[in-house]
C-alpha positions in Angstrom: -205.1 117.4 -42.1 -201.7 117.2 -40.1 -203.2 119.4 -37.3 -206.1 117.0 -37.0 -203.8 114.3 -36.6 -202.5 116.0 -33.9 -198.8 117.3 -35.7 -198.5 113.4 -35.9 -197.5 113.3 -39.5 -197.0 115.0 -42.8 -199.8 114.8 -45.4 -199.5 115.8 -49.4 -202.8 117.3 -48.9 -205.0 114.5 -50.6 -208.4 114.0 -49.7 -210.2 110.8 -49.6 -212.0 111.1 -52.8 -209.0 112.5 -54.6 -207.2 109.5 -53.5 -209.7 106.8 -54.4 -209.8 108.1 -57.6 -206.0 108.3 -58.4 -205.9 104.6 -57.2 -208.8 103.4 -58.6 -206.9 101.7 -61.8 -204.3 99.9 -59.5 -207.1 98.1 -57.4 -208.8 96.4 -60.6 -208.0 92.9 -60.2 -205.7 92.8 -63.1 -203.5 95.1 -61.8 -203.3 93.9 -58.3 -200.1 92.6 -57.1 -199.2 88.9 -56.1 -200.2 88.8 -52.7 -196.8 87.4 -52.0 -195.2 90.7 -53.2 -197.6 92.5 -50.2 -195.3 92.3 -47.5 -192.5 94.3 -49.4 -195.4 96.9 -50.9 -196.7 97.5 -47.5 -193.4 98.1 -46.1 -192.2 100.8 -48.9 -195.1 102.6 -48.2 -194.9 102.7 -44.6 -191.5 104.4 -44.9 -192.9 107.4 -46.8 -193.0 110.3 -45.0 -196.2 111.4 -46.1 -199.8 110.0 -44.2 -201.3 109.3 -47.4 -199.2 106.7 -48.7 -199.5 104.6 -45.1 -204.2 105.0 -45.9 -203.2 103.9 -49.4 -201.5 100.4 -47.4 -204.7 99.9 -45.9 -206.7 99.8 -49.4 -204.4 97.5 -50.8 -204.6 95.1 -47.2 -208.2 95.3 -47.6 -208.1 93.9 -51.1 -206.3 91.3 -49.8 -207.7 90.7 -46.1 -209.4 87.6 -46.7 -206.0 85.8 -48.2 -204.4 86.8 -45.3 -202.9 83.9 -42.9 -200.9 84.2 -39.5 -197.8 84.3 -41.0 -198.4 87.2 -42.2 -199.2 88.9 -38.7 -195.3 89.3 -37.7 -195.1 92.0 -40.6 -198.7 93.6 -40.0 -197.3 93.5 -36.1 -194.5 95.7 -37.5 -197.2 98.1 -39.3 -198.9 98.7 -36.2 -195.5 99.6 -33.8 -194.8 102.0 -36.7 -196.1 105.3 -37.4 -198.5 104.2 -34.9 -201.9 106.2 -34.6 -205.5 105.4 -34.4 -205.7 105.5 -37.9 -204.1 102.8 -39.3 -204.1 100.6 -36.4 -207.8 100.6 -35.6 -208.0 99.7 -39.3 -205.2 96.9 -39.2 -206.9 95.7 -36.1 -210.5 95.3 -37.0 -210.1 94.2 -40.8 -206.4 92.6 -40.6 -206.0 91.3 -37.1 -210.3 90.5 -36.8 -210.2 88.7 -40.2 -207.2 86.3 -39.4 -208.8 85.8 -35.7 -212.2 84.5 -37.2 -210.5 82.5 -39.6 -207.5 81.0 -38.1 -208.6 81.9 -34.7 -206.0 79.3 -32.8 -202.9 79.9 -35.0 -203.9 83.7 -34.8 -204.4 83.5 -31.2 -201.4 82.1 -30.1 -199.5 85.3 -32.1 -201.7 88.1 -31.2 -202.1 86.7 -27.6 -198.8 88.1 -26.6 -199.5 91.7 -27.3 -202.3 91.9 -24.2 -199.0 92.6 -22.2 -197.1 94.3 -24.4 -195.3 97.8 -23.5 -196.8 98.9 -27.0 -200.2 100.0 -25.5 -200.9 100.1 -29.8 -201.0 96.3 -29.2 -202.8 95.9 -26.6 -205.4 98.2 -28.3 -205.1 96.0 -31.1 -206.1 92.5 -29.3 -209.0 94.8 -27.5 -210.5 96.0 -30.4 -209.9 92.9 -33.0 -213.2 91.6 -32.8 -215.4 94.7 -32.8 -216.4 93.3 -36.7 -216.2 89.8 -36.6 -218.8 88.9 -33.5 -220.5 85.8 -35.0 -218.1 83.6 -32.7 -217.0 86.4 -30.4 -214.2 85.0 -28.2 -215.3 86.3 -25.1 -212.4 84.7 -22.9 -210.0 85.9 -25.4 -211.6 89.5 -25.0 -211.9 89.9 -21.6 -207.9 88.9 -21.1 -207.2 91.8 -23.6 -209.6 93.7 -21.6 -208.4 93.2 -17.6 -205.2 94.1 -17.8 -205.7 97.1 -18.5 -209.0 98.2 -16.2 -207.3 100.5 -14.7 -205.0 102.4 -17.0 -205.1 106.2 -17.4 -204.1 106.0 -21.1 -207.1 107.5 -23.2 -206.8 104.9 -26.2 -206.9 102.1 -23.5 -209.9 103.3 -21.9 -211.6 104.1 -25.3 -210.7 100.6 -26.6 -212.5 98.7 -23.6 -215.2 100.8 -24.0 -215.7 100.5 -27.9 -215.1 96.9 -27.8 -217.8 96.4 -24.9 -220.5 98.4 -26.6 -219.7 96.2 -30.0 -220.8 93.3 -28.0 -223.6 94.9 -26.5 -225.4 94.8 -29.7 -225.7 91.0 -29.4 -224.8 90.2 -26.2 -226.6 93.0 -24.1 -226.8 91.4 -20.9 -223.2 90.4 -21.0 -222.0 93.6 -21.3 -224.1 95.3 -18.5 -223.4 92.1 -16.3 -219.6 92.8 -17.1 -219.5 96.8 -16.7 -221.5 95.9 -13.7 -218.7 93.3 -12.2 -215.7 95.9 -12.5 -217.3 99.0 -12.3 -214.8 100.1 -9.3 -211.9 99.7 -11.7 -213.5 100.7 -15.3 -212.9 104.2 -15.9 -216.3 106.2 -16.6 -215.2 106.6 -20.0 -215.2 103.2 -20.4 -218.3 102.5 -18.6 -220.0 105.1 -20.6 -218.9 103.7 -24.1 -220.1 100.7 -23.3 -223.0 101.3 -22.3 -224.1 103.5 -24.9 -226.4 101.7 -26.7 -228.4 100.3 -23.9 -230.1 103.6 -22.7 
């Protein structure tokens, strides 16, 4: 597990369905905590060492995604500039980040907005990627800024975002997304171009 992570982290060695079922009893309603406690949970868990405590993080946000609100995205900013990998950020970016946008999408906006510039390329993958499950009203001003700045960066998880988050519209919007690949084709990578374009051959 650690070397497919790249030697990122340390794991206990606990597979997905081992996990699930260990945690199973503390995700019954009942025993959920108060949602104002989550802030302090997710935190804890985050410091652990170990991978599997930051995955269990994500179950618990998930139970709790919908009864999320901006003022939580200061903390779940922290969660992605820590231990960052695609892992959990992809995660806290489509589900937390993508949740809060559809719901509270000028509140949201105005936090998340920010990060398009950020030195923290985790961030800026974060604002790319935020809609990929939440398309019914896709942003698309608010996705191409998190897209143009960075056209042209070398960074694989840059060029992987744009790409990801272009074929994601391309399952609605398949016109717009060839039209756009097609307008910046001299400064989308191939990998990019290729990603987004997937669907459409």
């Amino acid at each position: 597990m650690k070397a497919y992570m790249k030697g990122q982290f340390n794991f206990l060695g606990q597979k997905k369905p081992m996990r699930t079922a260990l945690t199973e009893p503390l995700f019954q309603r009942q025993n959920l905590p108060p949602k104002a406690d989550l802030e302090t949970i997710l935190l804890e868990l985050w410091a652990q060492p170990e991978r599997e405590y930051q995955l269990l993080g994500l179950d618990l946000i998930r139970k709790f995604e919908k009864k999320l609100e901006p003022a939580d995205l200061p903390w779940i900013e922290r969660l992605i500039c820590e231990k960052s990998w695609w892992d959990t950020v992809d995660f806290l970016a489509t589900h937390a980040i993508g949740s809060l946008l559809e719901r509270h999408p000028i509140e949201s906006k105005a936090i998340v907005e920010p990060w398009i510039h950020s030195p923290n390329l985790w961030l800026n993958r974060s604002v790319i990627i935020a809609q990929i499950l939440y398309r019914k009203q896709l942003d698309f001003r608010l996705l191409e800024d998190a897209i143009k700045p960075h056209h042209a960066s070398t960074e694989f998880f840059h060029r992987k975002a744009i790409g990801w988050a272009l074929r994601s519209v391309s399952e609605r919007h398949p016109q717009w997304t060839i039209d756009y690949v097609e307008r910046y084709a001299k400064e989308l990578s191939g990998l990019s171009q290729r990603e987004a374009l997937r669907k459409l051959k």
